[in-house]
C-alpha positions as CSV (number, residue, x, y, z in Angstrom):
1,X,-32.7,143.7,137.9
2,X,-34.6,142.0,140.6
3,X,-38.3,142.3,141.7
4,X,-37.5,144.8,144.9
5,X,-35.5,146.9,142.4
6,X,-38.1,148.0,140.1
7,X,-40.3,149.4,143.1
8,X,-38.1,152.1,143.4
9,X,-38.8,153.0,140.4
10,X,-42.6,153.8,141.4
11,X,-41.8,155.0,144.6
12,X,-38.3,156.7,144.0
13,X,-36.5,160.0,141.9
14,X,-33.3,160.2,142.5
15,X,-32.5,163.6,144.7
16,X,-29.9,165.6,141.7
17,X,-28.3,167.3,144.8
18,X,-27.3,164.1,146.2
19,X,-25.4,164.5,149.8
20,X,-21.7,163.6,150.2
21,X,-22.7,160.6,152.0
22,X,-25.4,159.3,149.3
23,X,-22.5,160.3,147.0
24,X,-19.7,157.8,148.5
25,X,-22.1,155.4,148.9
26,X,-23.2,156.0,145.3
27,X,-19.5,155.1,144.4
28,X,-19.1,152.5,147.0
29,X,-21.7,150.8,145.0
30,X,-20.3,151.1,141.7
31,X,-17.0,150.1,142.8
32,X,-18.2,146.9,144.7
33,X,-20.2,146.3,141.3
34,X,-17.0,146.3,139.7
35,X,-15.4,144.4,142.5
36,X,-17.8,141.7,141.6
37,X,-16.8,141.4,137.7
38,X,-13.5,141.3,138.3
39,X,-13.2,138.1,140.9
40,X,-16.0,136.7,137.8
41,X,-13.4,137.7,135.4
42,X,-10.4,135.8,137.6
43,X,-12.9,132.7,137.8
44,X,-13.3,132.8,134.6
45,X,-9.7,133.3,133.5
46,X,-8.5,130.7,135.8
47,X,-11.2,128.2,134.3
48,X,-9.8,128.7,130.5
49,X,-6.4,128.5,132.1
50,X,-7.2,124.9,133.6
51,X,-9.0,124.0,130.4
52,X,-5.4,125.4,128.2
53,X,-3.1,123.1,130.6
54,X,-4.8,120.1,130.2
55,X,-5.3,120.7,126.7
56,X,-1.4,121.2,126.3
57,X,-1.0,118.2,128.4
58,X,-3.2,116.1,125.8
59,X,-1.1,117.6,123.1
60,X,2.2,117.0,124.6
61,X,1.3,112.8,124.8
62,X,0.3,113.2,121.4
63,X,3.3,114.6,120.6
64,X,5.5,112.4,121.9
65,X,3.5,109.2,120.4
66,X,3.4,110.8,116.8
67,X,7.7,111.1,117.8
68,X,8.1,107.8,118.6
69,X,6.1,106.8,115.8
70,X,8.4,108.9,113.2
71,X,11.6,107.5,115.0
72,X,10.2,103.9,114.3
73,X,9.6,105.0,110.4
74,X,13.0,106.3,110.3
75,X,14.7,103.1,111.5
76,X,13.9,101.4,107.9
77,X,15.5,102.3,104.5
78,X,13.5,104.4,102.6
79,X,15.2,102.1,99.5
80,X,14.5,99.2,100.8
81,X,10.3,100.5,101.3
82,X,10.5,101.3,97.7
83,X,11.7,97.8,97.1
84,X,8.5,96.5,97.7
85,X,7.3,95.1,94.9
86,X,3.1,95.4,95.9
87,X,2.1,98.4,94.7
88,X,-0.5,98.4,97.2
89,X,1.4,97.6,100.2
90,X,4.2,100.4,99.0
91,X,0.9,102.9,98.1
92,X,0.2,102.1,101.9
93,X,3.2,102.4,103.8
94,X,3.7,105.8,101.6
95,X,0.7,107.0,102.8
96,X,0.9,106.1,106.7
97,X,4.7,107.6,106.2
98,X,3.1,111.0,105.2
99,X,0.0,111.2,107.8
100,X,2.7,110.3,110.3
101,X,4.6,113.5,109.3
102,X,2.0,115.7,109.0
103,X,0.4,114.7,111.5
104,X,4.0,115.4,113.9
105,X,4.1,119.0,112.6
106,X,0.4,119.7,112.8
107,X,0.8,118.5,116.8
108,X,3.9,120.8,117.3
109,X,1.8,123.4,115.8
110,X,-1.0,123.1,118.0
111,X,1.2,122.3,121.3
112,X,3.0,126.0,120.6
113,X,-0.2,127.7,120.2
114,X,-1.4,126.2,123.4
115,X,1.9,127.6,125.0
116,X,1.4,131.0,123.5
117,X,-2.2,130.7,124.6
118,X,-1.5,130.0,128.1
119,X,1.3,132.8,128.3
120,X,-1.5,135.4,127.1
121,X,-3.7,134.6,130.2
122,X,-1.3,134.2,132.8
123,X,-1.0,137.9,131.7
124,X,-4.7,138.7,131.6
125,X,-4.9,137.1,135.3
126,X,-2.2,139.0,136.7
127,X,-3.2,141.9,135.5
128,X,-6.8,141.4,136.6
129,X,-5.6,140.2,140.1
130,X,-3.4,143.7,140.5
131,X,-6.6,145.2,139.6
132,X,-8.6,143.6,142.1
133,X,-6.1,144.4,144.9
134,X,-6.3,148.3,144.1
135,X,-10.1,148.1,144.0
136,X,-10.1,146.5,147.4
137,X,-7.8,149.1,148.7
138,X,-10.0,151.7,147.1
139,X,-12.8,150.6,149.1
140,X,-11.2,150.1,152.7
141,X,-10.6,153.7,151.7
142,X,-14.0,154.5,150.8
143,X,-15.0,152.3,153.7
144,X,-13.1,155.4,156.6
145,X,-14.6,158.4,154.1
146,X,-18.3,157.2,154.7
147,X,-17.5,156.4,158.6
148,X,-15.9,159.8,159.2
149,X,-18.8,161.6,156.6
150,X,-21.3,159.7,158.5
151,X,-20.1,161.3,162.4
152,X,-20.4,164.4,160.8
153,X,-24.3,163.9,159.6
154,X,-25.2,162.8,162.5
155,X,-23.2,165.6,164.5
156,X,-24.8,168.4,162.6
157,X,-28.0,166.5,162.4
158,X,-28.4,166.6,166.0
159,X,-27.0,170.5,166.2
160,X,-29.6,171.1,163.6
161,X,-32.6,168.9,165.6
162,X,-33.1,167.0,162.5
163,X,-34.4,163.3,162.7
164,X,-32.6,160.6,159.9
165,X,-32.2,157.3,160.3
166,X,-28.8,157.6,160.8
167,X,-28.7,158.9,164.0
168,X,-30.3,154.9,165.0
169,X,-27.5,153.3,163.4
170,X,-26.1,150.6,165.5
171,X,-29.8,150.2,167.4
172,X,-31.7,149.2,165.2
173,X,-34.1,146.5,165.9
174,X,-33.6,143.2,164.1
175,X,-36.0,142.8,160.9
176,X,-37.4,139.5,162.1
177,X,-37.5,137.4,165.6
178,X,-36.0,134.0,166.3
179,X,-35.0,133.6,163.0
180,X,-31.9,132.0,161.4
181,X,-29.4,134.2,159.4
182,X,-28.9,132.4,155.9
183,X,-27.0,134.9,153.3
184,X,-25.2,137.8,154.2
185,X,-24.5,141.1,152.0
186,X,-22.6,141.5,149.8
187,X,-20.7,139.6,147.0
188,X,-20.6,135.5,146.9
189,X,-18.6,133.2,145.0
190,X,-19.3,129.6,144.0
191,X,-16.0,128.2,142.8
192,X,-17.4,125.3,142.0
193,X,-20.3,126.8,139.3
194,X,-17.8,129.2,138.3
195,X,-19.8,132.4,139.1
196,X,-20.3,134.9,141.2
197,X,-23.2,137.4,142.7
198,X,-24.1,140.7,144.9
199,X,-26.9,140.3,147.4
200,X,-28.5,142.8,148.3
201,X,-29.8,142.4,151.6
202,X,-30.1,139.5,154.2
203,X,-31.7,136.1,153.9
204,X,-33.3,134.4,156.9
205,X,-34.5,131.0,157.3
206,X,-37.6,131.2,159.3
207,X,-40.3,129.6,160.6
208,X,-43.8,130.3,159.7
209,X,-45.4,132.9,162.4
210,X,-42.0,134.4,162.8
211,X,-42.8,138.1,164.3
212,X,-41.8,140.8,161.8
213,X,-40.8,144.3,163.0
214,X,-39.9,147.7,161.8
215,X,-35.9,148.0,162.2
216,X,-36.8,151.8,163.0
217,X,-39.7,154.7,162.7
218,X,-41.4,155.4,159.5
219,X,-44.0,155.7,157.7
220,X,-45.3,152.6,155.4
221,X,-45.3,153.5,151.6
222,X,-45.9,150.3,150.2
223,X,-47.5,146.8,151.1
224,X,-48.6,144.5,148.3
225,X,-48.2,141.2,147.0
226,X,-44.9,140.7,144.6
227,X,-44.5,138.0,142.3
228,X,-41.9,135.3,143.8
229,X,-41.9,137.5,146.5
230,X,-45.1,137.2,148.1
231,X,-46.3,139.7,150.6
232,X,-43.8,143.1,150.9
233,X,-43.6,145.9,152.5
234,X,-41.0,149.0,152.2
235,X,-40.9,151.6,155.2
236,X,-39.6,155.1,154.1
237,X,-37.9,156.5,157.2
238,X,-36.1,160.0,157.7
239,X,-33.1,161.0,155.8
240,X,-34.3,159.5,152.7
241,X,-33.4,155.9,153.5
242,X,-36.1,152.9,153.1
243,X,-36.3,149.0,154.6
244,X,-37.5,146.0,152.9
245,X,-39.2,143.2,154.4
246,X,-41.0,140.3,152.2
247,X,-42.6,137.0,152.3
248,X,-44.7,137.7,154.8
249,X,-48.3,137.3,156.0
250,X,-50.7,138.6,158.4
251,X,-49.8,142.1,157.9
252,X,-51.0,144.8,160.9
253,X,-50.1,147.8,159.1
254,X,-51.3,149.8,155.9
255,X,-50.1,152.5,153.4
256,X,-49.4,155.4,154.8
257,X,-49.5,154.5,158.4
258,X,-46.8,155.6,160.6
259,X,-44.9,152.5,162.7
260,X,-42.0,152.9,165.5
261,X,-39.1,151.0,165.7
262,X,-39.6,147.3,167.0
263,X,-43.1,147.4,166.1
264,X,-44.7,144.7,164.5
265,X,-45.5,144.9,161.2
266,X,-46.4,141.2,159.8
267,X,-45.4,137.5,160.4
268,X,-43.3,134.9,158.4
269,X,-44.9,133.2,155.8
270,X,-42.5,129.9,156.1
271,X,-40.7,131.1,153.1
272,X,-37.0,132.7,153.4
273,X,-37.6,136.1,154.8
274,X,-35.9,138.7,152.8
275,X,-34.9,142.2,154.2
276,X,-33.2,145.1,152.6
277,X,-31.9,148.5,153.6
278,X,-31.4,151.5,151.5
279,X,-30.1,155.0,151.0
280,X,-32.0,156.5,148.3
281,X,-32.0,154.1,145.8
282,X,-28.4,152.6,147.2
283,X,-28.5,149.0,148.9
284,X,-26.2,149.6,152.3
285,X,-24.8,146.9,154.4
286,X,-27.3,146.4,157.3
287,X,-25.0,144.8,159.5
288,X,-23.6,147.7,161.4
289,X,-27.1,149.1,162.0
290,X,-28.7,146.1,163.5
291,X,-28.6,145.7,167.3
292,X,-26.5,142.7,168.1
């Protein structure tokens, strides 16, 4: 759980009659979560695979040494090693005859299991893979069902004369001037760590002095200093949604105060500004709800 996340717990009870929309991007959220573990599980499972083949690969030279090895024993008499007259020598050459034996049955053993082994998680990938593939197609449909629930909001929101932030989406203002953008949201993979994680939000590289600015109108309901995060602040606006803007400095505004969009609110600290949008207590995409 990250530093942002437990705010909400001071600030934030969970409405129990959640709206359809909070309710599909409840289960958009769960589902990318689980969307998440499973391309960690393919990683994974593709990195034991890679580990199996070279291990079967070590086995099978091996193999074919302790072969060669037994095919070289074979070319003598066994009579004519039991003519040797040194009882040391012939204690010997028993021995290395046995260990050469054992040691070609212990390898097949072990080259077979590697086989089995690999089998087993060419399975286990598959399967995970056709997994993957449904869960993606669950969420391009999930992806339509909030876009068509969300016209409707705003349709009867305007009908009703009822203010949300949703009626801005697509204007807002950008969270932070001349600025950089450094991570995205959503999940990222680093093949080459072998893992994978969701962010939450967006990351900017900025400058220090960087203006900071309300993405829309609200009222400020927390500004404080957060540990590894610095400065923060988190605007509540209507319709139960909530923006996140940290590392800053110079802050204009206090709790409580009411701010309109594009307003500024604080400057960069030099640090990678961080900004988050919510529904409730759901992180949502900002990127179709910034003004390009």
């Amino acid at each position: 759980m990250t530093k942002i996340s437990l705010l909400w717990i001071m600030f934030f009870c969970v409405n129990l009659n959640a709206k359809t929309l909070y309710e599909l991007e409840k289960l958009r959220s769960e589902n990318t979560t689980q969307q998440l573990d499973l391309i960690t599980e393919i990683q994974l499972i593709q990195k034991k695979m890679s580990d199996t083949q070279f291990a079967i690969k070590e086995k099978k030279s091996d193999l074919i040494k302790f072969i060669k090895a037994d095919q070289q024993l074979n070319k003598f008499q066994f009579g004519g090693l039991m003519a040797i007259e040194s009882l040391p020598l012939l204690s010997r050459n028993l021995d290395v005859f046995q260990k050469i034996k054992l040691q070609n049955i212990n390898s097949l053993r072990e080259y077979k299991f590697a086989s089995t082994e690999l089998q087993q998680q060419q399975q286990i990938l598959i399967s995970a893979k056709e997994n993957l593939v449904s869960l993606n197609r669950q969420l391009l449909e999930q992806e339509e069902q909030i876009l068509a629930t969300e016209k409707e909001t705003v349709s009867a929101l305007r009908n009703e004369k009822k203010d949300s932030l949703l009626i801005y989406k697509g204007t807002l203002s950008t969270p932070v001037q001349n600025s950089n953008l450094k991570s995205s949201f959503g999940a990222y993979s680093d093949p080459k760590n072998q893992y994978s994680v969701f962010r939450k939000g967006l990351t900017f590289n900025c400058k220090i002095h960087h203006y900071v600015q309300a993405v829309g109108p609200g009222k400020i309901i927390f500004r404080d200093r957060i540990k590894y995060w610095g400065e923060s602040i988190i605007i509540q606006h209507a319709g139960d949604y909530y923006s996140v803007y940290t590392n800053l400095t110079n802050c204009t505004v206090e709790n409580n105060q009411n701010v309109s969009q594009g307003e500024k609110i604080c400057e960069t600290n030099g640090a990678e500004f961080y900004f988050e949008l919510r529904n409730q207590n759901i992180a949502i995409n900002p990127k179709n709800w910034i003004r390009n």
